[in-house]
N, C-alpha and C positions, 0 to 999 in steps of 0.2 A: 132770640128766644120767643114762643109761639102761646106766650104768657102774657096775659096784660093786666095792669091795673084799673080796676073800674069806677072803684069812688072809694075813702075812708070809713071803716068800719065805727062800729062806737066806741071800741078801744084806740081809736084814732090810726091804728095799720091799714095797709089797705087790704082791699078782698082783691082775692083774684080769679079769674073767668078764662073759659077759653075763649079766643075771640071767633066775630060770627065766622059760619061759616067752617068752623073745627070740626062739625062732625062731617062734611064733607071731604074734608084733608082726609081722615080715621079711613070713610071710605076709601079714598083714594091710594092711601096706604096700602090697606089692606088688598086694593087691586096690586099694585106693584109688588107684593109680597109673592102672590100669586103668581103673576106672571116671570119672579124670578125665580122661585121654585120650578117653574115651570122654562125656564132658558138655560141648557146650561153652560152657557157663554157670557151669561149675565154676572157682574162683581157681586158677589157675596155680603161686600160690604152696605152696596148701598141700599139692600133688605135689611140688615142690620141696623141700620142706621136710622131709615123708616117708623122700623119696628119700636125701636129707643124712642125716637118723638112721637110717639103713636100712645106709646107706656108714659110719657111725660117725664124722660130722662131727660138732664139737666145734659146737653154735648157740650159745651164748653167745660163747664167745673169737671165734670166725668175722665174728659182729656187732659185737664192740669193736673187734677187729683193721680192718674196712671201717668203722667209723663215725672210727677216729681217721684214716685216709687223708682221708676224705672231707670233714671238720674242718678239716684240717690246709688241704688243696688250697683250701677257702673261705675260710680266715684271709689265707692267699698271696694269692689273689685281691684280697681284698677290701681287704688293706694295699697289693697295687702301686696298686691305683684309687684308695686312698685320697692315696699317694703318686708317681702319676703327675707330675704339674706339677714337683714336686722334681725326680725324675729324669731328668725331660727339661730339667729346666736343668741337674745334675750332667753331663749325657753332654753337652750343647752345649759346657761350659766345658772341659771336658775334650778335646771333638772342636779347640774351637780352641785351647787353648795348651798341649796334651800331662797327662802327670803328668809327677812330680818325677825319677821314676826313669829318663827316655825315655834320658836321657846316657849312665848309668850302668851298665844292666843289659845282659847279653852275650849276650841270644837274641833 
């Protein structure tokens, strides 16, 4: 991370700075954004990714944060498929003789 702690604030957190030298990185950035705009054999990505540290996106947390969606959405997936054939009997047994509650509930 291209973040650093500089001393404890008065609330006792710390402050944070870019370290020296950042707005140099910004430049530099900014040159490689260019010149992959300007390649078009250049990866896509690592203008993206520039760009992201450049805007002061956090890449580590950003990649956990989208790998646990992306996790998640496959385990979903891949349990209803596993569990297809159950469900489509649960929802037939259900479509013909109701649940228990159909008498009872007031909405």
């Amino acid at each position: 991370d291209w973040w650093i702690a500089v001393e404890a604030g008065v609330d006792g957190k710390a402050d944070l700075t870019k370290p020296a030298g950042a707005g140099e990185e910004n430049q530099r950035s900014q040159t490689r954004r260019t010149q992959a705009r300007n390649n078009p054999n250049q990866d896509p990505t690592v203008s993206l990714v520039d760009e992201a540290r450049a805007l002061g996106i956090p890449l580590s947390t950003t990649l956990e944060a989208s790998l646990r969606v992306r996790v998640k959405a496959e385990r979903d997936r891949r349990w209803q498929e596993e569990n297809r054939e159950g469900i489509e009997q649960y929802n037939a047994m259900i479509e013909r003789y109701g649940v228990f509650s159909d008498d009872v509930r007031l909405f």
